[in-house]
N, C-alpha and C positions, 0 to 999 in steps of 0.2 A: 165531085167524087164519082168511082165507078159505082154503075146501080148494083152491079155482081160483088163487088169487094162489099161495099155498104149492107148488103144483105146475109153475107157471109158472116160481117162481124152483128149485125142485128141475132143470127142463128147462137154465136160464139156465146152472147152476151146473155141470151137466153137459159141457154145450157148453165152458164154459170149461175146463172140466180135458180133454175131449175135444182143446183147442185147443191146451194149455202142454203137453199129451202129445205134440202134433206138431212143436211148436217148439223141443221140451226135447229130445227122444229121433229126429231124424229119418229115424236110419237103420231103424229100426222100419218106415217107411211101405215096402211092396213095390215093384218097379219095373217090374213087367211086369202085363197086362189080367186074367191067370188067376188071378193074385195075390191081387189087388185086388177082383175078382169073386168067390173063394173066399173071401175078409175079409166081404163083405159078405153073402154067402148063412152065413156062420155068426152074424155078428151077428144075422139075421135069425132062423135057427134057434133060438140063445139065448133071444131076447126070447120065442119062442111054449113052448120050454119049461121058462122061467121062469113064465108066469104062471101054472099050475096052483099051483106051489108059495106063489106070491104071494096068489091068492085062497083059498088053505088056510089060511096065516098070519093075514091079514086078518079072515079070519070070528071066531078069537078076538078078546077086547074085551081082551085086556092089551095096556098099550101098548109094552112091552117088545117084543113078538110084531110088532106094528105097526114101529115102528121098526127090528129085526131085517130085514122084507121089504122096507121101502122101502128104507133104506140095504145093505143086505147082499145083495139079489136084485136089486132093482129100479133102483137107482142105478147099479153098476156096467152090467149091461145096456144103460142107456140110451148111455153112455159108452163104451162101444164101438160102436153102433151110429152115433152121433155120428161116432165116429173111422175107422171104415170108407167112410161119406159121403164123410167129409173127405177121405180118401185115395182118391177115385174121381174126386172133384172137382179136386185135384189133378193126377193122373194123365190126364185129359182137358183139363185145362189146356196141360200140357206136349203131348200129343201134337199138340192142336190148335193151337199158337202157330205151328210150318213150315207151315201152313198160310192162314193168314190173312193173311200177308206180301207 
């Protein structure tokens, strides 16, 4: 399989579970800007220190090792960062609707 298609839908699949995470559990999402802001500056944090440990796994050629960082570091990561978005997006939705009116 291509590595570019293969990671596109890895991104697709994320977003999707990132999405039934919001729709399934929505008391989850915060309701205030600090909140929501502190969600996203840790997703962000995750993702940078995750990938040290990701391109440490990767350098071995077992594909178990492979597998292990995509799905087990890199998958969840993306999926909350996903999910922080969402709930920013969100969150600006609602405060901007008294307004637009």
């Amino acid at each position: 399989m291509n590595p570019g298609l293969l990671t596109g839908l890895i991104g697709v699949g994320a977003g999707a579970i990132a999405l039934w995470i919001d729709v399934r559990f929505p008391r989850l999402a915060p309701d205030d800007m600090g909140k929501v802001l502190l969600h996203v500056a840790a997703s962000i944090a995750l993702g940078y220190a995750t990938s040290p440990a990701l391109q440490a796994l990767l350098a071995y050629e077992d594909p178990r090792l492979t597998l292990l960082a995509i799905f087990g570091l890199g998958f969840p990561s993306i999926v909350y960062c996903l999910l922080a978005g969402l709930w920013m997006i969100k969150l600006a939705q609602r405060t901007l609707s008294g307004y637009l009116r």
